[in-house]
mmJSON file of the N, C-alpha and C atoms, coordinates in Angstrom:
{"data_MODEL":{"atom_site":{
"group_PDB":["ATOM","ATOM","ATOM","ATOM","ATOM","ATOM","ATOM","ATOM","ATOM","ATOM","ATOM","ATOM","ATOM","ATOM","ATOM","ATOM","ATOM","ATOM","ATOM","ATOM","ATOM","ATOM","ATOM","ATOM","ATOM","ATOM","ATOM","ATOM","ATOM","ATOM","ATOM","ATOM","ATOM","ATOM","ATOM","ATOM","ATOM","ATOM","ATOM","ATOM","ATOM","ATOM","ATOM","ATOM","ATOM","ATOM","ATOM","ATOM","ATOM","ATOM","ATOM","ATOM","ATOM","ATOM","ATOM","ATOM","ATOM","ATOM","ATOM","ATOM","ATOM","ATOM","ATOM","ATOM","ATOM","ATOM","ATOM","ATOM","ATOM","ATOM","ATOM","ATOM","ATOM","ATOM","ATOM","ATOM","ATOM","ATOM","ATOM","ATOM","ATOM","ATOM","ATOM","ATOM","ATOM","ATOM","ATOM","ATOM","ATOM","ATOM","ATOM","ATOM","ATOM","ATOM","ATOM","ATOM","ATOM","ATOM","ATOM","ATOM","ATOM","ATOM","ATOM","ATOM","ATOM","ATOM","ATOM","ATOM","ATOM","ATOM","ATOM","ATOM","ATOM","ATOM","ATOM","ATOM","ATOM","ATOM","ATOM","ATOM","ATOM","ATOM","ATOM","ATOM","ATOM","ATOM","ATOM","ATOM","ATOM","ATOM","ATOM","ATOM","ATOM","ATOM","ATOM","ATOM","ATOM","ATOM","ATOM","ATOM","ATOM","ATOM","ATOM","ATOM","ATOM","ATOM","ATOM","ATOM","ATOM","ATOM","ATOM","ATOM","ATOM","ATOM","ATOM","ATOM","ATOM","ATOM","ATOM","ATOM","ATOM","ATOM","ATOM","ATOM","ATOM","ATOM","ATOM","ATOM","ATOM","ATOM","ATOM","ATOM","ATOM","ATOM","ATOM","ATOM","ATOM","ATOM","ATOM","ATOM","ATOM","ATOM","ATOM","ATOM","ATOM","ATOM","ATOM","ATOM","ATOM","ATOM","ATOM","ATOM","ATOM","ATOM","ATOM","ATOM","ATOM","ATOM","ATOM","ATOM","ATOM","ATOM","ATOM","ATOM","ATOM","ATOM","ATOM","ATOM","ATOM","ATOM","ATOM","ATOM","ATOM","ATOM","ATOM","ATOM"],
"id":[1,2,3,4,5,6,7,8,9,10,11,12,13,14,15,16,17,18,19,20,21,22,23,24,25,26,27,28,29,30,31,32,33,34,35,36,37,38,39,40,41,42,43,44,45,46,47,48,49,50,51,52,53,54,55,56,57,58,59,60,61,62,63,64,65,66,67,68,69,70,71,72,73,74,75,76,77,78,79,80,81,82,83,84,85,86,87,88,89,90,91,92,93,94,95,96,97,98,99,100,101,102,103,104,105,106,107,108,109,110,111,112,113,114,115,116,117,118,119,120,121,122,123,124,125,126,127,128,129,130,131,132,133,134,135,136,137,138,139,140,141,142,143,144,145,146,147,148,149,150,151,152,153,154,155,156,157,158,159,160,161,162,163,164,165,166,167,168,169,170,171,172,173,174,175,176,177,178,179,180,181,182,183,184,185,186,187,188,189,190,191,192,193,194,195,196,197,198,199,200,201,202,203,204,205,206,207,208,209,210,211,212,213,214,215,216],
"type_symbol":["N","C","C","N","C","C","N","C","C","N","C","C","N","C","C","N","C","C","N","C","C","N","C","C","N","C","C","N","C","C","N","C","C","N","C","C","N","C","C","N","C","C","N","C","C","N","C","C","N","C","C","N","C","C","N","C","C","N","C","C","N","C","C","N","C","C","N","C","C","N","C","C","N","C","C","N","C","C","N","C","C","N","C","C","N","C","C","N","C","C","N","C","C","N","C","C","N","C","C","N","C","C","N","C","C","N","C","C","N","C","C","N","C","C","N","C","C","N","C","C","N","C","C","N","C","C","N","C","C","N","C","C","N","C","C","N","C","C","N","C","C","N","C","C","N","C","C","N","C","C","N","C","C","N","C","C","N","C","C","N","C","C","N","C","C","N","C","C","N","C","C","N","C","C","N","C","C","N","C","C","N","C","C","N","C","C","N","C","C","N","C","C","N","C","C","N","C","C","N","C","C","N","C","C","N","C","C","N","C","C","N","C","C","N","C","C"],
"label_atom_id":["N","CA","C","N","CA","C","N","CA","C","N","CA","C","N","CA","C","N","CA","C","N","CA","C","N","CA","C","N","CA","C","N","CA","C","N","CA","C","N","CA","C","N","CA","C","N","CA","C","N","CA","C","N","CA","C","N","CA","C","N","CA","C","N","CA","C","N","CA","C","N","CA","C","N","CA","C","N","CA","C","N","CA","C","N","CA","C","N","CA","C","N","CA","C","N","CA","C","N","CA","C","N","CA","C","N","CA","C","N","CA","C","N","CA","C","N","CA","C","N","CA","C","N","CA","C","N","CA","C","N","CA","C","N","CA","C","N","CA","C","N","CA","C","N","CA","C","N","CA","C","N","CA","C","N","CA","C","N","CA","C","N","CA","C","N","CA","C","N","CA","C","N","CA","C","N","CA","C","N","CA","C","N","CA","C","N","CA","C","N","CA","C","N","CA","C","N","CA","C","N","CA","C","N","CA","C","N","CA","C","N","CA","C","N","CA","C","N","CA","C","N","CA","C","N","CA","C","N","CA","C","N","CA","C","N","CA","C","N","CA","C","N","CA","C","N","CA","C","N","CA","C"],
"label_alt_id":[null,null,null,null,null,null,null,null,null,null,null,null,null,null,null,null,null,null,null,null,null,null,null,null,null,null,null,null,null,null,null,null,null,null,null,null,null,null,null,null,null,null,null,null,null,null,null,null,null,null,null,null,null,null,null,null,null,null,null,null,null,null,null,null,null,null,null,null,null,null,null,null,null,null,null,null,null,null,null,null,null,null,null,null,null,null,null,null,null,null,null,null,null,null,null,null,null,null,null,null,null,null,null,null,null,null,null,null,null,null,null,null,null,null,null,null,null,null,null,null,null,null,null,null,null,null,null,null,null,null,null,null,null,null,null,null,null,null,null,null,null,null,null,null,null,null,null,null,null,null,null,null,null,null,null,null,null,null,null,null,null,null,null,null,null,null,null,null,null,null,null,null,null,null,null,null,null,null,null,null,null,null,null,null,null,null,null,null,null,null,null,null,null,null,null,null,null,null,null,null,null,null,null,null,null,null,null,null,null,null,null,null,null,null,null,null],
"label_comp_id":["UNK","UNK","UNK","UNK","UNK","UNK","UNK","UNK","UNK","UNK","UNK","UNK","UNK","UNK","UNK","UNK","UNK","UNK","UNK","UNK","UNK","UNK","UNK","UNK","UNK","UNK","UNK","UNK","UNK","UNK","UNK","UNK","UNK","UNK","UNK","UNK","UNK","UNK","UNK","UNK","UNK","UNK","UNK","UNK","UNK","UNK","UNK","UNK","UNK","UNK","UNK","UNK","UNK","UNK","UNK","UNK","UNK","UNK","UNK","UNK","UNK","UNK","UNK","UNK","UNK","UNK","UNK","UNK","UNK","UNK","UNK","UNK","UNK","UNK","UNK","UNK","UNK","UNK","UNK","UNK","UNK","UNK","UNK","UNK","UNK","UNK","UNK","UNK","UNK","UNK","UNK","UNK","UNK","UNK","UNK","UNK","UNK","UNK","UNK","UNK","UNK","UNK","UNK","UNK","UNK","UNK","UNK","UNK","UNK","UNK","UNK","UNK","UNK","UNK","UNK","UNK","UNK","UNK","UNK","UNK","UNK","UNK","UNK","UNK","UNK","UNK","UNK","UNK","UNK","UNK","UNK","UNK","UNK","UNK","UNK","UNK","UNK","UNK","UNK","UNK","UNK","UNK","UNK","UNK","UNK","UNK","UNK","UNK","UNK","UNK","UNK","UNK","UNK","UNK","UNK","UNK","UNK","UNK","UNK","UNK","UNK","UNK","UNK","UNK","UNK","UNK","UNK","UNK","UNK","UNK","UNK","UNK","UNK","UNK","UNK","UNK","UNK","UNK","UNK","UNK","UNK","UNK","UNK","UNK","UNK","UNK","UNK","UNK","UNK","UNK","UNK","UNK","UNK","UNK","UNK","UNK","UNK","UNK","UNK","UNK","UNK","UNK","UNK","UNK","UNK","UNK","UNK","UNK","UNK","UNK","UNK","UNK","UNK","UNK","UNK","UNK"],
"label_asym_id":["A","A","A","A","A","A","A","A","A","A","A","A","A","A","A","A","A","A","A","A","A","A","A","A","A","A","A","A","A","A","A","A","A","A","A","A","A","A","A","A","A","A","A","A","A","A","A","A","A","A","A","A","A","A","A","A","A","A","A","A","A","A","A","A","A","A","A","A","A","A","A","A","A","A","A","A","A","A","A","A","A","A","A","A","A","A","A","A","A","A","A","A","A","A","A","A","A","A","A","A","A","A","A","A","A","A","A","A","A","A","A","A","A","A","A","A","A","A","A","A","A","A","A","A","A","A","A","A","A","A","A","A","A","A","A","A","A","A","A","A","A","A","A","A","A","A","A","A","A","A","A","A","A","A","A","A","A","A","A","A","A","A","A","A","A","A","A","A","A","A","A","A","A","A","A","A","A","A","A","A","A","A","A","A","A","A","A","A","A","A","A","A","A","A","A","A","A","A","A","A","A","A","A","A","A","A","A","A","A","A","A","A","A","A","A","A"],
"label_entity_id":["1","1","1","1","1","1","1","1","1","1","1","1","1","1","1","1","1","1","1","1","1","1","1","1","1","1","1","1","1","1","1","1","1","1","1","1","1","1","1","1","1","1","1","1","1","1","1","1","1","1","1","1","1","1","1","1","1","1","1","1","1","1","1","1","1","1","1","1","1","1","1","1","1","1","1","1","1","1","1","1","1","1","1","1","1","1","1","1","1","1","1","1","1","1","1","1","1","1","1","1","1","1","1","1","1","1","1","1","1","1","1","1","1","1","1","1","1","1","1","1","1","1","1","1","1","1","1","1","1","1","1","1","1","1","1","1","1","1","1","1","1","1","1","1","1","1","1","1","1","1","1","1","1","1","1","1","1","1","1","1","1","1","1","1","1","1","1","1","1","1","1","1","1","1","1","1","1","1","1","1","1","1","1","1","1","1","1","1","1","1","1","1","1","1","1","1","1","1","1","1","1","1","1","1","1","1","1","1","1","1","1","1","1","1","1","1"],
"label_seq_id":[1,1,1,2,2,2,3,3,3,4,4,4,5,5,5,6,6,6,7,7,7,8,8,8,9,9,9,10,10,10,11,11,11,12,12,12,13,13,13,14,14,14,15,15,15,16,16,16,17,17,17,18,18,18,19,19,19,20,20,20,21,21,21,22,22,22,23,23,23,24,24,24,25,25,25,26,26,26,27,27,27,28,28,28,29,29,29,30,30,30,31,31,31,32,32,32,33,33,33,34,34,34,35,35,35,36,36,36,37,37,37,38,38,38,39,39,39,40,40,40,41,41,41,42,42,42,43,43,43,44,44,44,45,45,45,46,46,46,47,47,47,48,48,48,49,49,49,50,50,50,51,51,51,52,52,52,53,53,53,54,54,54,55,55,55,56,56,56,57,57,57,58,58,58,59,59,59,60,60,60,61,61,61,62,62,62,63,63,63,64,64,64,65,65,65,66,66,66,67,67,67,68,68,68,69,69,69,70,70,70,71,71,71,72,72,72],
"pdbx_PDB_ins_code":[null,null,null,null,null,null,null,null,null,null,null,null,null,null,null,null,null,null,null,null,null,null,null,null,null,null,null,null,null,null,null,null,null,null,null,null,null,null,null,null,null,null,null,null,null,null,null,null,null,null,null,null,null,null,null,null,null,null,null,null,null,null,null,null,null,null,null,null,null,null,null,null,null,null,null,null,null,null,null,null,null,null,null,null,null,null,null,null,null,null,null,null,null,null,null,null,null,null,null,null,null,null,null,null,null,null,null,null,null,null,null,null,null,null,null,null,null,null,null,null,null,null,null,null,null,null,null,null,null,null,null,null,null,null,null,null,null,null,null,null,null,null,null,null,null,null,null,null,null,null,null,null,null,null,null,null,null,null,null,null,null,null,null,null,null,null,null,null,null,null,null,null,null,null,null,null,null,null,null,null,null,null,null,null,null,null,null,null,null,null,null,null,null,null,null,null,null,null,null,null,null,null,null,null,null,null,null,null,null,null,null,null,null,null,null,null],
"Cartn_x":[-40.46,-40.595,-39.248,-39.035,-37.585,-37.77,-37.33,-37.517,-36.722,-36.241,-35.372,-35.239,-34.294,-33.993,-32.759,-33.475,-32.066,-31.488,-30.047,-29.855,-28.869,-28.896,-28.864,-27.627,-26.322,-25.751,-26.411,-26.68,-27.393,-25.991,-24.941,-23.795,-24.316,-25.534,-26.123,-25.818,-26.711,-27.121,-26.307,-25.017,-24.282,-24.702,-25.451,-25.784,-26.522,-26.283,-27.449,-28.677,-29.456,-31.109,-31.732,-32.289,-32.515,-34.4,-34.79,-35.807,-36.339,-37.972,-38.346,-39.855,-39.583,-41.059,-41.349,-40.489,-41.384,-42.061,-41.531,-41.467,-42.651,-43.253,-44.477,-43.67,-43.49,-43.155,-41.87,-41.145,-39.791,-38.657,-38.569,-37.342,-36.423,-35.166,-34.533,-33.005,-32.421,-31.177,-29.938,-28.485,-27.753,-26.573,-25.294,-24.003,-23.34,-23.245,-22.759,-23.632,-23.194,-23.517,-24.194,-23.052,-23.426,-24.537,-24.348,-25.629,-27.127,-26.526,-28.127,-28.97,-27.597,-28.497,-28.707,-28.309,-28.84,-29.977,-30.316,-31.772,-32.866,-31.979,-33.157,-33.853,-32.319,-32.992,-33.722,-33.615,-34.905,-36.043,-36.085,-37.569,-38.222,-37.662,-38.628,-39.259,-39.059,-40.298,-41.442,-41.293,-42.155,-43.047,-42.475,-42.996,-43.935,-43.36,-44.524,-45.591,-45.559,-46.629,-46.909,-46.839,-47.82,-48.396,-47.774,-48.489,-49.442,-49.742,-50.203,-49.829,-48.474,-47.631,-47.776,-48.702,-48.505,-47.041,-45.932,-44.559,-44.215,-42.545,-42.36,-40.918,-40.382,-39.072,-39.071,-37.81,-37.961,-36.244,-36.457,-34.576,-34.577,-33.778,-33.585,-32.318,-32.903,-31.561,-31.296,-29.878,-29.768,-28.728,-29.646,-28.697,-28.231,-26.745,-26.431,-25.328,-25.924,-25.366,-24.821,-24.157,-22.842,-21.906,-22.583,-21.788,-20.673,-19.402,-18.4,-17.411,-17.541,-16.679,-15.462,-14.896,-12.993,-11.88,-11.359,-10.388,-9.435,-9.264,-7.89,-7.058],
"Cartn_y":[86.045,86.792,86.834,87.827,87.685,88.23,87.05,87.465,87.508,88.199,88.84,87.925,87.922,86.731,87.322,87.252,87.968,86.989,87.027,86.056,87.206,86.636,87.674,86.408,86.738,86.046,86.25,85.27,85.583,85.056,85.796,85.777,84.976,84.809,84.587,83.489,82.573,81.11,80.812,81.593,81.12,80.41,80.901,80.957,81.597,81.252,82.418,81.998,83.276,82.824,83.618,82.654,83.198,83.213,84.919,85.081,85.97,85.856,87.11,86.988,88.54,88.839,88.488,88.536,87.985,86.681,85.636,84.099,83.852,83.986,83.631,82.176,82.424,81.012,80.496,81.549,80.858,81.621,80.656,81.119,79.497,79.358,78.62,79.362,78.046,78.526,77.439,77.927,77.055,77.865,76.69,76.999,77.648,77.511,77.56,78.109,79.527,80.137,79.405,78.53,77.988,77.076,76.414,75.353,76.143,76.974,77.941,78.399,78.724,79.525,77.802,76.928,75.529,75.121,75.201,74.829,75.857,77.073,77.718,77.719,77.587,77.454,75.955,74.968,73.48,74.157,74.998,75.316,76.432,77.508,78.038,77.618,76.337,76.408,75.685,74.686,73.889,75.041,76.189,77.13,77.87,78.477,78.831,78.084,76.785,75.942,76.07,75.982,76.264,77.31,78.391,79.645,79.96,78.942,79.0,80.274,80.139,80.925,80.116,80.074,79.648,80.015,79.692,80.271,78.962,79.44,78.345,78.704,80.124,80.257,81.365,81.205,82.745,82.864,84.173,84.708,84.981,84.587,84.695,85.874,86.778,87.719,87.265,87.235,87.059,88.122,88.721,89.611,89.442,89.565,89.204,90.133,89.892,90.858,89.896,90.592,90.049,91.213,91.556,92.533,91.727,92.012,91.899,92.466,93.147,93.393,93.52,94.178,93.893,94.991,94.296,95.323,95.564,96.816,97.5,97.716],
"Cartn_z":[25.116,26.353,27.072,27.762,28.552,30.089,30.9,32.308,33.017,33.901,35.032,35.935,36.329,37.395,38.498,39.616,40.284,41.184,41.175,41.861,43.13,44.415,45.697,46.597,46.572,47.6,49.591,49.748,51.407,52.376,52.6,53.344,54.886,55.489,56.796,56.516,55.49,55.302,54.449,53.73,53.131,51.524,50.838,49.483,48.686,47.647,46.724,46.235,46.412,45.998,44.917,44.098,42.621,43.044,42.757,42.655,42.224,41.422,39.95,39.934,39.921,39.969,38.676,37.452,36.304,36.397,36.97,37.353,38.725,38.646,39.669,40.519,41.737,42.286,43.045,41.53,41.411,42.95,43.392,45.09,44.89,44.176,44.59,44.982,45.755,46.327,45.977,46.465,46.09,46.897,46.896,47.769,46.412,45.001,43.786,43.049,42.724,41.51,40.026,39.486,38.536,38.938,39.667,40.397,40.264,40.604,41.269,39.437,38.504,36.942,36.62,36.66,35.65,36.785,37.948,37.982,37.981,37.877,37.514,35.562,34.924,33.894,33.65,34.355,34.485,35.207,36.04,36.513,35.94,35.468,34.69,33.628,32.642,31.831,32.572,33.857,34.64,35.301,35.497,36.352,35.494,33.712,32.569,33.022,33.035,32.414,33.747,35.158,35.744,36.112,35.988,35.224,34.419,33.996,32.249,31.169,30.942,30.378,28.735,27.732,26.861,25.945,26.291,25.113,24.962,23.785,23.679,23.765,23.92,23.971,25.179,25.98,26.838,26.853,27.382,26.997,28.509,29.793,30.659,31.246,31.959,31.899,33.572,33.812,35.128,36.032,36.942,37.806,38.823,39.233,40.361,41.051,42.645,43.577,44.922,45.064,46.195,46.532,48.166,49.039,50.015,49.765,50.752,51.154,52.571,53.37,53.258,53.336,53.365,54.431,54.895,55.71,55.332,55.334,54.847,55.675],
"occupancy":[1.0,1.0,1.0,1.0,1.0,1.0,1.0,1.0,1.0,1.0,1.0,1.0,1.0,1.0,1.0,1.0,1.0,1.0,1.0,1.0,1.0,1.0,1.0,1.0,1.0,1.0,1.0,1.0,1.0,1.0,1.0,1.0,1.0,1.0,1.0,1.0,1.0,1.0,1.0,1.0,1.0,1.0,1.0,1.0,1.0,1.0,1.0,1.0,1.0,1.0,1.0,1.0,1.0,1.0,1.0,1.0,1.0,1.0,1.0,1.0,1.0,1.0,1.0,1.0,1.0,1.0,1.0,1.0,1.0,1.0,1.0,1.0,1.0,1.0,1.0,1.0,1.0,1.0,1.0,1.0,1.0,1.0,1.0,1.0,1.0,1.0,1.0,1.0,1.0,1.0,1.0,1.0,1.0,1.0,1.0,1.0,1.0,1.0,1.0,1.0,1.0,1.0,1.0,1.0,1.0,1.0,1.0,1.0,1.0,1.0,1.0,1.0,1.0,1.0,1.0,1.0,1.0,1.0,1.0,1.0,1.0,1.0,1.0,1.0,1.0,1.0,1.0,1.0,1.0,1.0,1.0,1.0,1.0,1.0,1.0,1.0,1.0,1.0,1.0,1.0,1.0,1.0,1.0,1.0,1.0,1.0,1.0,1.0,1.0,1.0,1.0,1.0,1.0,1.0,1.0,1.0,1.0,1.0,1.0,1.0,1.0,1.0,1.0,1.0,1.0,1.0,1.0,1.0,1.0,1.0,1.0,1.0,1.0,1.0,1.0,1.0,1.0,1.0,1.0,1.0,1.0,1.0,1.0,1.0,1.0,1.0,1.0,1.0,1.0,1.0,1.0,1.0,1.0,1.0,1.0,1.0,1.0,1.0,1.0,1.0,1.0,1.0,1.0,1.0,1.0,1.0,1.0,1.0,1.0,1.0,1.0,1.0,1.0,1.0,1.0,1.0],
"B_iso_or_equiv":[0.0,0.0,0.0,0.0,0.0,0.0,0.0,0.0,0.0,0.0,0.0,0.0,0.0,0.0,0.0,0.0,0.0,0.0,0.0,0.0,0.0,0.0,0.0,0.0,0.0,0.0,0.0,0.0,0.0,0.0,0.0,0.0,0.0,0.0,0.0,0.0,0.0,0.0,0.0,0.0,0.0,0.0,0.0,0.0,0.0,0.0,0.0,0.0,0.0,0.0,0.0,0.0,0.0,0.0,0.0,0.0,0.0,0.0,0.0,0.0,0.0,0.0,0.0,0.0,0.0,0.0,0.0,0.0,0.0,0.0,0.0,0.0,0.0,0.0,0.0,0.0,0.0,0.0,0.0,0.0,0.0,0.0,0.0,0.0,0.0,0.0,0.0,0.0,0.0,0.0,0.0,0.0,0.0,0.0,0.0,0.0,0.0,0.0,0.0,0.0,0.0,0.0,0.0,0.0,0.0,0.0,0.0,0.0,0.0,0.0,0.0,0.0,0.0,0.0,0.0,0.0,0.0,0.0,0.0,0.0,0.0,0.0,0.0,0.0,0.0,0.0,0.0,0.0,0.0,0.0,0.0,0.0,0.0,0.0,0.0,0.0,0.0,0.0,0.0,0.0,0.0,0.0,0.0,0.0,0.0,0.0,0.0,0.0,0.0,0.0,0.0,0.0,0.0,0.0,0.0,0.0,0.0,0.0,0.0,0.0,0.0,0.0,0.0,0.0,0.0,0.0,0.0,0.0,0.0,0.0,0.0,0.0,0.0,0.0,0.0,0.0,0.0,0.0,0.0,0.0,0.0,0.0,0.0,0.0,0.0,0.0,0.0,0.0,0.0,0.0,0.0,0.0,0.0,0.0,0.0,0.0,0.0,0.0,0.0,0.0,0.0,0.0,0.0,0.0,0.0,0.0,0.0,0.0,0.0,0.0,0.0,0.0,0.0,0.0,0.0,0.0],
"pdbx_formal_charge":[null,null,null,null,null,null,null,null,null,null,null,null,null,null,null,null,null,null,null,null,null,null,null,null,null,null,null,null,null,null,null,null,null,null,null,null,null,null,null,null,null,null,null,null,null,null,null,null,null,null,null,null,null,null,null,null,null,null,null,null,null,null,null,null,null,null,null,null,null,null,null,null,null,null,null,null,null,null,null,null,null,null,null,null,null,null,null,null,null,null,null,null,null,null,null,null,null,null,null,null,null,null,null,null,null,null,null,null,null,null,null,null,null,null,null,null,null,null,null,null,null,null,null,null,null,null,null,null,null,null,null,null,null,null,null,null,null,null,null,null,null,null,null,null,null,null,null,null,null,null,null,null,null,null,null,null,null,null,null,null,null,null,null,null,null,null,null,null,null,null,null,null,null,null,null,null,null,null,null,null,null,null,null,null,null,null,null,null,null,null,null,null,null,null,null,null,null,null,null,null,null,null,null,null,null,null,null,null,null,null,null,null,null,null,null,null],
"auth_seq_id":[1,1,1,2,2,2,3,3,3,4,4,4,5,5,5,6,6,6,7,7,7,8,8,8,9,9,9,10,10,10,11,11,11,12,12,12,13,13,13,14,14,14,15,15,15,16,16,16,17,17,17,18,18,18,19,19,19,20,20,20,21,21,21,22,22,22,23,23,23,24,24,24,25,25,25,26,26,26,27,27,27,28,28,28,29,29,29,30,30,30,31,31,31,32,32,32,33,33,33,34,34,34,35,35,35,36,36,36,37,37,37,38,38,38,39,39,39,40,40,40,41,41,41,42,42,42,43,43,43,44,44,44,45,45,45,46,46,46,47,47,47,48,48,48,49,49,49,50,50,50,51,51,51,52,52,52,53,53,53,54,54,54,55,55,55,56,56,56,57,57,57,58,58,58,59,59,59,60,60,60,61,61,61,62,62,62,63,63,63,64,64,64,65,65,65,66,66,66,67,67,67,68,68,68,69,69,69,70,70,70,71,71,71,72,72,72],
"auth_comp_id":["UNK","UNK","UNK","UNK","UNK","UNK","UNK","UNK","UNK","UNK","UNK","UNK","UNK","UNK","UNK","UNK","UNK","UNK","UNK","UNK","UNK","UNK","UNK","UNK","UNK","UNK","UNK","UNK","UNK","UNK","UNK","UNK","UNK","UNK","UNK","UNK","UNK","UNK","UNK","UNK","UNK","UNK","UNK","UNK","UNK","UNK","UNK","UNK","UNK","UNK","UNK","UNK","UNK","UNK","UNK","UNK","UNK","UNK","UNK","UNK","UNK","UNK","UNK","UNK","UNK","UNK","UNK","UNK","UNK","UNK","UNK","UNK","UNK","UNK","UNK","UNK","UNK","UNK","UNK","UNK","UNK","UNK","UNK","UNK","UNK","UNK","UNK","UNK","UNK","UNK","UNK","UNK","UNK","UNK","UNK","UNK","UNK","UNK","UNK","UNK","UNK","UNK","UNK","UNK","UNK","UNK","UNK","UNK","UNK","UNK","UNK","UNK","UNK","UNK","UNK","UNK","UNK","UNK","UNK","UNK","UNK","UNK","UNK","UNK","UNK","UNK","UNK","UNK","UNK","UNK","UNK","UNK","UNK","UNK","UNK","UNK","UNK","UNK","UNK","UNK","UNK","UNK","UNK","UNK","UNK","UNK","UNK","UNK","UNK","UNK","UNK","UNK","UNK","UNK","UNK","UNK","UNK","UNK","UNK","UNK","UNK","UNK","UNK","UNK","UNK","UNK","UNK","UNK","UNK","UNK","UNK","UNK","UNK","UNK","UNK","UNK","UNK","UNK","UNK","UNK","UNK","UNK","UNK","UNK","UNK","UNK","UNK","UNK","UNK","UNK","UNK","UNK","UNK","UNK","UNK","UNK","UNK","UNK","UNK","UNK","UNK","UNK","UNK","UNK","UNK","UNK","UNK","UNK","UNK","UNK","UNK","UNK","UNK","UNK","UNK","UNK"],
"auth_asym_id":["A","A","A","A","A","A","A","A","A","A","A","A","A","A","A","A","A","A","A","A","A","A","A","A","A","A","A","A","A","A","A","A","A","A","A","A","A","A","A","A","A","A","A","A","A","A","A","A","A","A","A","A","A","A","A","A","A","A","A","A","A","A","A","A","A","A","A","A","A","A","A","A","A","A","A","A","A","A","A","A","A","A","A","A","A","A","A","A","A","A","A","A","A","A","A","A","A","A","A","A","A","A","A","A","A","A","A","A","A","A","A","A","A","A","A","A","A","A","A","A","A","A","A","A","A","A","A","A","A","A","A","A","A","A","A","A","A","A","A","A","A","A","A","A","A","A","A","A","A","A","A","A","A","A","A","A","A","A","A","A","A","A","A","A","A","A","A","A","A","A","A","A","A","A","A","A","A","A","A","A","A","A","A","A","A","A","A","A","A","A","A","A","A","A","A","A","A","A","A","A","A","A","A","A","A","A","A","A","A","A","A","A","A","A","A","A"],
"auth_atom_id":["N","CA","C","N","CA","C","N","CA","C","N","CA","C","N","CA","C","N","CA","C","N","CA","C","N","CA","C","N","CA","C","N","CA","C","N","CA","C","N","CA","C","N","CA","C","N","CA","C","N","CA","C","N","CA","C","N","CA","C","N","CA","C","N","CA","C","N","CA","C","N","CA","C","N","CA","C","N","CA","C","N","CA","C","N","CA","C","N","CA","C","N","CA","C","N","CA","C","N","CA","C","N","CA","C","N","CA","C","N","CA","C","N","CA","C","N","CA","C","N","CA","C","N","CA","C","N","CA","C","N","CA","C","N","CA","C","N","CA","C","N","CA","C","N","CA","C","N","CA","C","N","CA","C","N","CA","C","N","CA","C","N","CA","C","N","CA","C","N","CA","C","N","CA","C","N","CA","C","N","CA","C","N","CA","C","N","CA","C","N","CA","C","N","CA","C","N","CA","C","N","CA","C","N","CA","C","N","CA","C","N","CA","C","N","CA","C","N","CA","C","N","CA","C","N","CA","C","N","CA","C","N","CA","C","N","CA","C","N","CA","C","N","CA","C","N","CA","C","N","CA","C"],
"pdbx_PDB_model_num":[1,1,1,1,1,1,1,1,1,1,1,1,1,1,1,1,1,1,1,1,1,1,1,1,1,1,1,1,1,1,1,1,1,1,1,1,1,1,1,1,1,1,1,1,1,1,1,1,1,1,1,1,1,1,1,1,1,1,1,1,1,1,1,1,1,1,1,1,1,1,1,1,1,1,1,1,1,1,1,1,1,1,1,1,1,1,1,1,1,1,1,1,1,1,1,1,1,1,1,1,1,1,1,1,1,1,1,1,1,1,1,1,1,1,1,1,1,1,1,1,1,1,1,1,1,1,1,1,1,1,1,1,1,1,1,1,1,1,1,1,1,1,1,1,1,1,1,1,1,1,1,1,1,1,1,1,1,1,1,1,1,1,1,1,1,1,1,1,1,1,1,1,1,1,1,1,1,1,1,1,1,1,1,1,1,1,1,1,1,1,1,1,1,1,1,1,1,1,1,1,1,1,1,1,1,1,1,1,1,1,1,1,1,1,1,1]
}}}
């Protein structure tokens, strides 16, 4: 199975939040990019199984967006 994962810089609160409609549940956040894809890849298979997502492999695609400002 392969699920979408978007990850959204929030410039307000100052980090990014990884969240997917494929993933029932799943809203985590982080100050670090990399921080933010390694717990998301530890919580999505906890999140299958409470899903009751019987798999045993998933291919995670991750999208990410970040708007910033700049003066010329």
């Amino acid at each position: 199975m392969e699920y979408t994962i978007n990850l959204i810089w929030d410039k307000e609160a100052g980090v990014w939040v990884a969240t997917s409609e494929d993933v029932k549940g799943l809203v985590l956040e982080s100050g670090s990019l990399d921080a933010l894809i390694e717990r998301v890849k530890i919580a999505i298979p906890e999140l299958l199984e409470l899903n009751q997502k019987n798999i045993h492999r998933a291919n995670i695609y991750f999208k990410s967006e970040r708007y910033e400002e700049v003066l010329v």
